[in-house]
SEFIFI-130028 format. One record per residue: x negated, y negated, z of N, C-alpha, C in turn; residue in one letter. Coordinates in pm, whole numbers, plus 50000, padded with zeros to 5 digits. Each point is the difference from the previous one (the first is absolute). Last residue first. Example, Ala and Ser with C-alpha at 12.3 -4.5 7.8 and 13.67 -1.06 7.14 Angstrom:
! SEFIFI-130028
487155022550708499184988150006500774989150073S499715057249993500894988150000499104988050000A
This chain:
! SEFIFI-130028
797053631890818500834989249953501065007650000X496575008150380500325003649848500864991250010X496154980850289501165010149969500275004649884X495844973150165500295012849983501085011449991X499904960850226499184995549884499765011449897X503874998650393499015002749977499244993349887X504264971850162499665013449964498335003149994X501984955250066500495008650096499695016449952X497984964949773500054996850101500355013550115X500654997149547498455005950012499605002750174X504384976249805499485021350036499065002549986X499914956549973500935001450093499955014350021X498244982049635499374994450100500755006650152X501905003349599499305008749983499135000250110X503114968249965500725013150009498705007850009X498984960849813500074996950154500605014450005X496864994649662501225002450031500164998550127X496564985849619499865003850107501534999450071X499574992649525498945009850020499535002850150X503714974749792500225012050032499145005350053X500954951749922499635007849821499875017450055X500384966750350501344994649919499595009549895X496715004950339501745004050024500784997749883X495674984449965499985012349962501395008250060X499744949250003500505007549843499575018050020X498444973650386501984995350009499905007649818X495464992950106500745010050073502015001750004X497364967749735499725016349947500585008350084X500454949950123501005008749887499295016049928X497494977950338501475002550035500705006149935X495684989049825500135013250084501275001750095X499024957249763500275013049896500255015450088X499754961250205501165002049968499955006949908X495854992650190500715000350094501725006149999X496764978949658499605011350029500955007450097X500494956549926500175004349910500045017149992X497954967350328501395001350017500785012149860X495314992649982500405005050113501885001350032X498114970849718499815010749935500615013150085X501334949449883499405006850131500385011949978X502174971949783498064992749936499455007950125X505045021049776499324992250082498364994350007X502035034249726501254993850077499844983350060X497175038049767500304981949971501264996350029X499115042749998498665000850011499914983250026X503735026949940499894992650167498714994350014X502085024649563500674986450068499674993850115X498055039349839499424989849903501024987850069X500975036750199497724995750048499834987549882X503475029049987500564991850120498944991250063X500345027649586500774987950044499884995050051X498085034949965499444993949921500544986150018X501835036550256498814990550064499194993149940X503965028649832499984987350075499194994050042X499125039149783500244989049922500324987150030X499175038650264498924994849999500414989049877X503495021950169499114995650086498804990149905X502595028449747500514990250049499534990750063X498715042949983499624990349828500424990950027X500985026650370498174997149998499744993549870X504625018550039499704987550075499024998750035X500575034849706500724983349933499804989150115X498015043150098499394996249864500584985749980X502515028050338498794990850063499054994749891X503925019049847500434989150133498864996549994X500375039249798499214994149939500374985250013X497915043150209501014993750028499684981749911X498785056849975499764987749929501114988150092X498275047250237501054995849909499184986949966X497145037250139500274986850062501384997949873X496635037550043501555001849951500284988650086X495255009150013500845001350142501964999649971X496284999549649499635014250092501164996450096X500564970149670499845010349899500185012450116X499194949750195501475008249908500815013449970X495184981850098500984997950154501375009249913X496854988649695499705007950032501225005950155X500644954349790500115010749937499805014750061X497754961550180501515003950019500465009549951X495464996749912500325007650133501534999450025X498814973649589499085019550031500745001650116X500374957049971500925005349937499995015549979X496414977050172501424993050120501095010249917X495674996849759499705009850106501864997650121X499374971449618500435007149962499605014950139X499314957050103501375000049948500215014249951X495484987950100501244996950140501225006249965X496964993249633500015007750062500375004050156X500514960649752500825005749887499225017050108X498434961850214501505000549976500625011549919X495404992450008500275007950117501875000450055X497784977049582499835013049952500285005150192X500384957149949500605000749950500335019149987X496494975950215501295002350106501155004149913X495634995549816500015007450069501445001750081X498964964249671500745011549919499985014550110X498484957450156501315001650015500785008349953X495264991550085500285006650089502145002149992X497444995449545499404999150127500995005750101X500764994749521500724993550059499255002250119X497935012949634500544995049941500964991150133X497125040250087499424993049972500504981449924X502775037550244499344995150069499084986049931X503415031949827500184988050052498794991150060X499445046349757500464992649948500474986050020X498565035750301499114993649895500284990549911X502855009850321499094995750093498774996149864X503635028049899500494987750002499194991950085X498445046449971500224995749912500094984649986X500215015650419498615002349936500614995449831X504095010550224498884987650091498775001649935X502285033649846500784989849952499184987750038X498705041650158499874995349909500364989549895X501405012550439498574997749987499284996849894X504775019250037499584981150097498364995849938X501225045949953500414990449847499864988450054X498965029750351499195001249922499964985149846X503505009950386498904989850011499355001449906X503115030149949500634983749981498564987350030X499475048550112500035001149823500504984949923X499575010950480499325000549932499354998249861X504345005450253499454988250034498795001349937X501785037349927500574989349911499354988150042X499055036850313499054999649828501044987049924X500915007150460498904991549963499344999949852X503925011250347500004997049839499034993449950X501435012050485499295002949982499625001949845X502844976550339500905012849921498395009249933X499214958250152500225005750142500345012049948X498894970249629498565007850118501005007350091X503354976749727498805017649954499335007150077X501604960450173501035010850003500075008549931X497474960449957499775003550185500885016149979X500184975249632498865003049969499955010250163X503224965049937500605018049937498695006949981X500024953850237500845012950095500005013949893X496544971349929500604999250159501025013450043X499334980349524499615010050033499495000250106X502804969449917500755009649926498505008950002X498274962850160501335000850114500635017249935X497044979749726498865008550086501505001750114X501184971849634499735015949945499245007950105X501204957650085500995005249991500075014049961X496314969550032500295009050130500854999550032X498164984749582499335011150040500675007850099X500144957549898501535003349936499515014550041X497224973250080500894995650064500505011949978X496974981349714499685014550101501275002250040X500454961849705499945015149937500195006250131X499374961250091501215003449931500135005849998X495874989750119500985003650141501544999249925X496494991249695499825010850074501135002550099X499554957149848501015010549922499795015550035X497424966050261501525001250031500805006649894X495194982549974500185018850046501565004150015X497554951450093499245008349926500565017250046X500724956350238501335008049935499015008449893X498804971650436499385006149901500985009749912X500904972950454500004993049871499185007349885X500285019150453499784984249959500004998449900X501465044550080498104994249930499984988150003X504355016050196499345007450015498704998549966X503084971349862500174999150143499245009850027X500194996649518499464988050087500454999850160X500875035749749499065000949984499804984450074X504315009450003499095008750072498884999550014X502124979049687500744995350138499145007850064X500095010949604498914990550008500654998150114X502805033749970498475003649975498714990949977X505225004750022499384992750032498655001950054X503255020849688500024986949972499314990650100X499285050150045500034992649807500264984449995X500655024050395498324994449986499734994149913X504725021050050499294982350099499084999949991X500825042349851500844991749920499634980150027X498245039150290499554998749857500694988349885X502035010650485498524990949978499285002749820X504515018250085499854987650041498364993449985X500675044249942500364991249861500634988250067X499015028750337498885001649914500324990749845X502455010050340499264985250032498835001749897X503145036249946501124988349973498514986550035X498455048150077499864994249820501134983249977X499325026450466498484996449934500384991749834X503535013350326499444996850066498694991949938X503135026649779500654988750045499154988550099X498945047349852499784992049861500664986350060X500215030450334498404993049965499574995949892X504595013950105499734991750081498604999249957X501715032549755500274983749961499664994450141X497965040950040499524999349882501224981349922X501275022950392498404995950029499804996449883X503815023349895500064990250145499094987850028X499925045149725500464986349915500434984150068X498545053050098499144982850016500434993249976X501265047650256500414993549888499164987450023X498035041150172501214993850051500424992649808X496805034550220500825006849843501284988650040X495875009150274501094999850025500985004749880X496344982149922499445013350077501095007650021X500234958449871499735007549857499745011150028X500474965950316501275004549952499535009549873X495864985750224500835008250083502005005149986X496754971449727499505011050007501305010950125X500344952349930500865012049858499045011249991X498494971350384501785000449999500305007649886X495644990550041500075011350088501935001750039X498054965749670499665015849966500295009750117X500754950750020501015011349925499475008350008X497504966450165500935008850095501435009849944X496614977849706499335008650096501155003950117X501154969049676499755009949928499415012850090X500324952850157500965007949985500395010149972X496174977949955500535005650115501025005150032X499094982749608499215014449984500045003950129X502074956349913500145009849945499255012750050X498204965550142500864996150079500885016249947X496344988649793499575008250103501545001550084X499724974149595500435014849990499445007750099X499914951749967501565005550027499735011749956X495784989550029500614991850117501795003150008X496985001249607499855015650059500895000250153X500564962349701500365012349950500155008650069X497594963450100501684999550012500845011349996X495054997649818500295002650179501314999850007X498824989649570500215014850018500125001550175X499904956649770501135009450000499525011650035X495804979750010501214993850084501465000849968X496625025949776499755003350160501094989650041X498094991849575501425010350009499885004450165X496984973049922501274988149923500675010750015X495975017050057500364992050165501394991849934X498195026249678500605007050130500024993250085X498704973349653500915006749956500715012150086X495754983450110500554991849970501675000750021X496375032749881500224997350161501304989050011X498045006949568501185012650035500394995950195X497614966449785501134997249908501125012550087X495164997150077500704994250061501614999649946X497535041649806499174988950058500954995350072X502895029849713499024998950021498644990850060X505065019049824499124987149926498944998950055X501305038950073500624996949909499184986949915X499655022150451499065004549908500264994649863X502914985650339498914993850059498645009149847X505045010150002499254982849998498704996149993X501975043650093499275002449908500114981749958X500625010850461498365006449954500044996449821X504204988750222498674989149992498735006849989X503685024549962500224988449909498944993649980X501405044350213498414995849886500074986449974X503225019850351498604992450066499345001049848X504145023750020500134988350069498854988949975X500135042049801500484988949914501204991850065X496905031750235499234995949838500864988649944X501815024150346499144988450058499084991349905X503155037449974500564990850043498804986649969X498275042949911501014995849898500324986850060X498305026050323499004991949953500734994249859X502865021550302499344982150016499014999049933X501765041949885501094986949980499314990050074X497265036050040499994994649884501564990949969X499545019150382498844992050039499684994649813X503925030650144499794987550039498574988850018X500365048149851500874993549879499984980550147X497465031150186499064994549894501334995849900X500225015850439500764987050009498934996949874X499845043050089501684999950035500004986950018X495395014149970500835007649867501754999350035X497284985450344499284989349885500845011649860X500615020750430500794982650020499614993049838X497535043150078502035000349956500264988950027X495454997350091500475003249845501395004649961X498474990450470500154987349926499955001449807X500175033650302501264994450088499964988249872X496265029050022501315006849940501054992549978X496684985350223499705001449817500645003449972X499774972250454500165015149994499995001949850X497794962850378500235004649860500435009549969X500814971750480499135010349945500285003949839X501494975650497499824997649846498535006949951X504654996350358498515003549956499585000149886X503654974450362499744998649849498835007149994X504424998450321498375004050000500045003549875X504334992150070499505009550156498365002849985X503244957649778499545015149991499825003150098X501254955549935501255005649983499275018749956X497404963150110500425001250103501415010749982X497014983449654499365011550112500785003350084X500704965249727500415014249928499625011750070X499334956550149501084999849993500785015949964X494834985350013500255001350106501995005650007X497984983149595499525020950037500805001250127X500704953449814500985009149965499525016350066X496604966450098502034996450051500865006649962X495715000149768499865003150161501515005050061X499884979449577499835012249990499825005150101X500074956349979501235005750009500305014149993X495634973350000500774999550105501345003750034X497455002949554499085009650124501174999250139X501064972749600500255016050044499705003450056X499264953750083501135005649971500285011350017X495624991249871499904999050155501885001750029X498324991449556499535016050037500364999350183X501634963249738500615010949971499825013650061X497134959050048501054998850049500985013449983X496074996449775499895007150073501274994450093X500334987949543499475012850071500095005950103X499844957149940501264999249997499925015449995X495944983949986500624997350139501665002350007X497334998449623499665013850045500854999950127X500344962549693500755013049961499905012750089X500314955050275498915003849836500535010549964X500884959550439500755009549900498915003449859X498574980850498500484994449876500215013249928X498574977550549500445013349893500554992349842X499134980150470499375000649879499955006049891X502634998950410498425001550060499094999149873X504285000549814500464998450153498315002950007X502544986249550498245000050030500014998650173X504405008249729499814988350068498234998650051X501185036949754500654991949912499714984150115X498845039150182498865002749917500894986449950X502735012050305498354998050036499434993449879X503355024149880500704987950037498764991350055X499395044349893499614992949866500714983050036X500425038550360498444994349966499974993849888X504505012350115499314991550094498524996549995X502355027649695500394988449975499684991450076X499565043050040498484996149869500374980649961X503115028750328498475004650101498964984349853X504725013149881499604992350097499074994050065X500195039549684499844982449933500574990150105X499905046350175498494996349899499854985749914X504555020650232498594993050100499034995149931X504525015649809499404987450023498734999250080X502105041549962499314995949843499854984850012X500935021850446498575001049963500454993749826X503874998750161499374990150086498525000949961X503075028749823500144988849941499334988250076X500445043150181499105001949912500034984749846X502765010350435498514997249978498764996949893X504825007249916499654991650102498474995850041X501505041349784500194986849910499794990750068X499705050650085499794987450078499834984649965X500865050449871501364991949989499634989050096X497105036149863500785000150120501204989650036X497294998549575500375014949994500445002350151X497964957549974501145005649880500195010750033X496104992750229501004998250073501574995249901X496305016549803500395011050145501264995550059X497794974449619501235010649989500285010450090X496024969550095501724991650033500895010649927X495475011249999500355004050114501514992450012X498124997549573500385011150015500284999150132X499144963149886500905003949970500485009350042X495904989150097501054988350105501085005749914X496495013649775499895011650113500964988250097X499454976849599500175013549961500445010250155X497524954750003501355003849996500765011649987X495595000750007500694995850109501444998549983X497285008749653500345006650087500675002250134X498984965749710501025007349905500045012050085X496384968250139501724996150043501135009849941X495195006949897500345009150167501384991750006X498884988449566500115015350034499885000950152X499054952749913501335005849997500025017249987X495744987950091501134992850119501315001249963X496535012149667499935006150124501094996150103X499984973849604500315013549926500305008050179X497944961450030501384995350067500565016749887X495404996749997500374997250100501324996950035X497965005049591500135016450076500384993150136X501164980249521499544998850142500005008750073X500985016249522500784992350069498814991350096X500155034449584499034986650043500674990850104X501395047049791500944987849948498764984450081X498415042050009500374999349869500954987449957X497375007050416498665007949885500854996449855X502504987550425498834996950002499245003349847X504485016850148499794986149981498764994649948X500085047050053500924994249884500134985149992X497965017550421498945005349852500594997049892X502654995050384499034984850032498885003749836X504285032950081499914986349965498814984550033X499355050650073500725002549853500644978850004X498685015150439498504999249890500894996149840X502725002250364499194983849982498705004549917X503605035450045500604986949896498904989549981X499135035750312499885005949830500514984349907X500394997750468497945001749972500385001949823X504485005450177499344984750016498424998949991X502065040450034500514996549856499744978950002X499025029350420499005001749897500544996549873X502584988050357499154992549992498725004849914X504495021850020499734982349978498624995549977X500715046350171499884996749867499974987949905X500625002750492498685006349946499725000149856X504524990850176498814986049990498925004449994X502795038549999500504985849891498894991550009X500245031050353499705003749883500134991449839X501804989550415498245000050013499565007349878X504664993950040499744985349951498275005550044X503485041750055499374995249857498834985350003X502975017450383499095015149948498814995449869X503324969950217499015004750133498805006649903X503914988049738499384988950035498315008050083X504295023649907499095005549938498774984450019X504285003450114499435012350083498524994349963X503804983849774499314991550076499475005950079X501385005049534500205015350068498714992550105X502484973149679500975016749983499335004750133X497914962549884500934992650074501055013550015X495625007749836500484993950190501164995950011X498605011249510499635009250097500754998350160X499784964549686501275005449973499835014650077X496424967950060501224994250055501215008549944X496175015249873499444994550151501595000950039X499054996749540499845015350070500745000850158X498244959149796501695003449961500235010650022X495734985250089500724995950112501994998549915X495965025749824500295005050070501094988850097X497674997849551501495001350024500775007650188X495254982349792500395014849927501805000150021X496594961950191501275009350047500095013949947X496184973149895500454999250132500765005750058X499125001049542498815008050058499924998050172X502764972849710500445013649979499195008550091X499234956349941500595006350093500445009850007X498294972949652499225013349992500595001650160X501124959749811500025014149965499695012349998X499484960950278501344999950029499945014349876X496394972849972499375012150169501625008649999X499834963149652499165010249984500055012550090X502174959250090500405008149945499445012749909X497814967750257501165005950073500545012849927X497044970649724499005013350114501075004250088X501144962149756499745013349909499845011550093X500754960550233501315004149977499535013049869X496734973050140500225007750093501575008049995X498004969449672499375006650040500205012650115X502164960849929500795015649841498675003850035X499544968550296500715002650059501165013749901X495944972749889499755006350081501385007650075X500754970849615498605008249975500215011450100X503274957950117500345011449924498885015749923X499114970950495500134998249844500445010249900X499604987950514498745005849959499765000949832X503434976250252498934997050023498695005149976X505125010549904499614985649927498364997250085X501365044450071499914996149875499524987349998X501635004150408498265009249947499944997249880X504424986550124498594992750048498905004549984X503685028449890499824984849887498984993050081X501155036450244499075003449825499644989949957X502984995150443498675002749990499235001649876X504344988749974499024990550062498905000150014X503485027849799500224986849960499194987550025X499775047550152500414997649808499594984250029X499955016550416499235001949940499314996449859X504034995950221499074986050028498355007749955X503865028349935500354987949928499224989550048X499905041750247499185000849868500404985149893X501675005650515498394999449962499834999949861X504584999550141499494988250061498504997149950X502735034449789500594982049943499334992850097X499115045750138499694995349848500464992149973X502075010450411499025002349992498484991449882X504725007149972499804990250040498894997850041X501145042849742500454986849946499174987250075X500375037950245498945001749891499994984649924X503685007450338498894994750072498234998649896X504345019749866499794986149954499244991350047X500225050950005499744990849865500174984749998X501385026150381498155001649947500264991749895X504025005050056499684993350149498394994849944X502675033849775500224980949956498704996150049X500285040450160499075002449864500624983049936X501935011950393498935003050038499194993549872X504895014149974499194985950044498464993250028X501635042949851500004994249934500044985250012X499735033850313498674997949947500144993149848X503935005350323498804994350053498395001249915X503925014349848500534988150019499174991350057X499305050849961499764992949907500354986149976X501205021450409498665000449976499624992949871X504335008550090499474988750077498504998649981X
């Protein structure tokens, strides 16, 4: 009964996460960016999208890996919260002095950024950063619920002052820095909100530096702190190496033109990667256990990778559709959003099998898979970039999406003796073949696009029953049985 109850539980959260995120971050995507953009200008606006992602690599030096530590640590051994989180955020916050010198002196002196919005975003990369780590507290206690309520606050909170700022309320007007500091006031205010939350579930937070404490934590989450920095390299170089590439206005330019697929992007893979986060403390704790996965492991391929080749597939064909309802009418960039797209079928397939190394703790292969990612991306970045611009960039982050997606399945395979099932291969080939179809016949069904749209995503959902890849039966004993049963 118990497990009947916490496997409801773990729907339950997840869909309040889900709904959550489909209300705030999609008016973000869709509304808030594109208006700043279209007003402060494509220049200024790959201006600030370099320097983001700039501050975004070298996070390494933020986390070290401790908030995957964090969350697969607490969620095995929930004693340990009281004893450990003051000691933790002490160390937080001096690996945050270390990150903002090592990144405002690298921005500044070598890559020539703006020291002023360089400065303002590094304290945001932190901020965020230390709002995570205190939210895998509340992951690792199985508080999904809540804790899906704080990952919306901060762009709630940044969406009500840029709404201000967008309608000029007491005069105000939208600029690159001001959109900045909208952000910085966000974290600051959610980060409050979450200590107070995380506090409440200890017996007294002291905080004090211990060396010992914090050089065994930093030598037991260093294989994880080099998989995100890997990760993250050949998430985030695109537009740094755009921007040095071609160089002057053209490179800014050219990142503010790849910036508008890439938000969409990052926008359905936060939705993803959340997901991804309340796994780890679930296949950490069956892996502890010695349960069976193969359970968890298709329901969250069912869950993340089936909508996941719905929307990629539908961007492909309606991707100027998008671009003109989303950039008023500025379709500059929409083959981009072909390509990226397709990206976050391969980031869904490493969601869930990538999530289930880290938790199992297989970090050298993951390693050894990001590494070749990395190089692959850099390479095909040189070679595309100068000749096809910001589009040969989305091209070369596809072909390394894809192949890092296929690394980790595989890998899933090999260590965890996963049978081949080779049902679910034919009806995911299937699947997604239908939706070539089903997108090209409905694309012009009708002189109403919308309507059009509308019945493609009917018939995708009604074909992922009919072609196998989501099982009503399967749906059903997922239902009534543990999530975590044996087969």
């Amino acid at each position: 009964m118990a497990t009947q109850l916490q496997k409801k539980k773990f729907i339950f959260d997840l869909a309040v996460l889900v709904l959550l995120n489909l209300l705030i971050k999609p008016f973000w995507t869709i509304i808030i960016e594109p208006k700043v953009q279209g007003q402060i200008g494509d220049v200024s606006y790959g201006e600030y999208f370099v320097i983001f992602n700039f501050c975004l690599l070298l996070n390494i030096f933020l986390d070290f890996g401790l908030t995957n530590f964090n969350t697969r640590n607490i969620s095995q051994n929930n004693h340990l919260l009281s004893k450990h989180l003051g000691k933790l955020m002490a160390l937080k916050f001096l690996m945050g002095l270390g990150y903002f010198v090592l990144t405002f002196c690298a921005g500044y002196f070598i890559m020539g950024f703006s020291p002023a919005m360089l400065f303002f975003l590094s304290i945001n990369s932190f901020l965020l950063s230390f709002n995570v780590f205190l939210r895998s507290n509340l992951q690792a206690l199985h508080m999904f619920k809540l804790d899906s309520v704080i990952s919306v606050l901060d762009r709630l909170i940044q969406i009500i002052i840029l709404v201000a700022m967008l309608l000029k309320v007491n005069g105000w007007e939208v600029s690159a820095m001001k959109f900045v500091y909208a952000q910085t006031f966000g974290y600051l205010a959610t980060g409050i909100i979450c200590f107070l939350t995380v506090e409440r579930k200890t017996h007294g937070i002291k905080f004090h530096f211990d060396f010992k404490f914090s050089k065994l934590i930093l030598k037991k989450s260093l294989p994880f702190a080099i998989l995100v920095l890997l990760m993250t390299f050949y998430n985030r170089l695109d537009s740094i190496m755009i921007e040095k590439i071609l160089g002057g206005n053209e490179g800014k330019e050219q990142s503010g033109i790849y910036a508008k697929s890439f938000r969409l992007l990052d926008a359905a893979n936060q939705i993803a990667t959340l997901f991804s986060l309340q796994l780890i403390p679930i296949f950490s704790k069956m892996l502890k256990n010695k349960e069976n996965m193969e359970n968890i492991v298709k329901l969250s391929y069912i869950i993340l990778v089936v909508p996941s080749l719905i929307i990629s597939i539908g961007t492909f064909f309606y991707s100027e559709y998008f671009f003109t309802k989303i950039y008023t009418g500025d379709t500059r960039g929409f083959e981009i959003l072909q390509i990226i797209m397709f990206c976050f079928t391969a980031i869904c397939f490493t969601c869930v099998f990538g999530t289930l190394l880290t938790s199992g703790g297989k970090l050298r292969q993951q390693n050894i898979a990001a590494i070749i990612g990395i190089i692959i991306n850099f390479v095909l970045n040189l070679i595309l970039i100068p000749k096809y611009k910001a589009y040969g960039s989305a091209i070369s982050s596809l072909i390394t999406q894809s192949f890092t997606a296929i690394a980790q399945l595989y890998l899933c395979y090999k260590i965890f003796e996963f049978r081949i099932n080779k049902k679910i291969i034919f009806s995911s080939i299937t699947f997604a073949l239908g939706l070539v179809f089903i997108n090209y016949f409905t694309k012009h069904l009708t002189k109403i696009v919308e309507l059009n749209f509308i019945v493609m995503l009917t018939f995708s959902a009604v074909f992922a029953f009919v072609s196998g890849v989501v099982s009503p039966k399967l749906l059903k004993r997922l239902f009534k049985n543990p999530l975590w049963s044996k087969n």
